[in-house]
C-alpha positions in Angstrom: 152.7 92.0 73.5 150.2 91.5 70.7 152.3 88.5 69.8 151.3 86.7 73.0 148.1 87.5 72.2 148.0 85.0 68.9 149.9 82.6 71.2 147.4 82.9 73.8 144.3 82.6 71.1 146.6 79.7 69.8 146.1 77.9 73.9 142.7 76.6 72.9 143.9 75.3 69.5 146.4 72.8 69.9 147.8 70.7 72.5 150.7 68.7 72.7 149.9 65.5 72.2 152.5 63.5 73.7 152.2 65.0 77.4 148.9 65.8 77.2 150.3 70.1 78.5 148.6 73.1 77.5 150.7 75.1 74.6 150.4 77.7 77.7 152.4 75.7 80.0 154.7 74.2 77.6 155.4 78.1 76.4 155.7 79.5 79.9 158.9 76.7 80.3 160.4 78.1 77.1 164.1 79.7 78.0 164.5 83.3 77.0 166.1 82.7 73.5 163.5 80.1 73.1 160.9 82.6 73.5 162.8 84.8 71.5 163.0 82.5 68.5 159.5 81.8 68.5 158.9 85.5 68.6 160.2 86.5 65.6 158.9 83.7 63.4 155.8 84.8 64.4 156.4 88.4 63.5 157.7 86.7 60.1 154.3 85.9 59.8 152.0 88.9 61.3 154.7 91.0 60.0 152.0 93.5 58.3 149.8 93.4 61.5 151.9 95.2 63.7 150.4 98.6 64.8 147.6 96.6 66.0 146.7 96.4 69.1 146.5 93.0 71.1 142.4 93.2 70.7 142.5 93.9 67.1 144.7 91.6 66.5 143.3 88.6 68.3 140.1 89.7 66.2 142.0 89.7 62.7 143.5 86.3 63.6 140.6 84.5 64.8 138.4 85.7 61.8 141.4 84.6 59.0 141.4 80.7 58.8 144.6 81.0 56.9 146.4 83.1 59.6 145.4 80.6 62.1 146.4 77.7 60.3 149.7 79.9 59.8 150.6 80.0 63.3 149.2 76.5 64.2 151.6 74.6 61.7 154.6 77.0 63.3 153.8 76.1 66.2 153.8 72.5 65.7 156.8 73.0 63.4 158.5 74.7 66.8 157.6 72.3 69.4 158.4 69.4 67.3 162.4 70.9 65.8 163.1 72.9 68.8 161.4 71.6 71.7 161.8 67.8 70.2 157.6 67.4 71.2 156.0 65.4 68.6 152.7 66.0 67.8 150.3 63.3 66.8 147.6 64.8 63.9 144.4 64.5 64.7 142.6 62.0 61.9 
């Protein structure tokens, strides 16, 4: 749960460029194993996070530049190898 708690903090962050969709929407369209697979590699990263609760951790996140810049380059990593979603970076 706190996972989709980054993701959702994530929302605001990025878009995908090329469809002009919310990360939300593109993430509520992700198949189970999908979801899945994007789960863990964010666990990968908040692995030492864990018995936070979705509050805290949304807090820790948003006050760490390097987590958020962390889960921002896997999700653009993810939607561009898995989903095949480029991404255009912002100049």
């Amino acid at each position: 749960m706190a996972v989709g708690g980054i993701i959702g903090t994530l929302v605001g962050v990025w878009m995908v460029m090329d469809k002009r969709q919310p990360v939300s929407q593109v993430l509520k369209g992700l198949s189970g194993a999908k979801q899945q697979k994007l789960f863990n590699k964010v666990k990968a990263i908040i692995w030492n996070l864990d018995s936070m609760n979705e509050e805290q951790l949304t807090e820790c996140v948003m006050s760490s530049e390097t987590l958020q810049q962390q889960l921002v380059e896997l999700l653009e990593d993810f939607f561009e190898k898995e989903l095949k979603i480029p991404h255009e970076k912002q100049r």
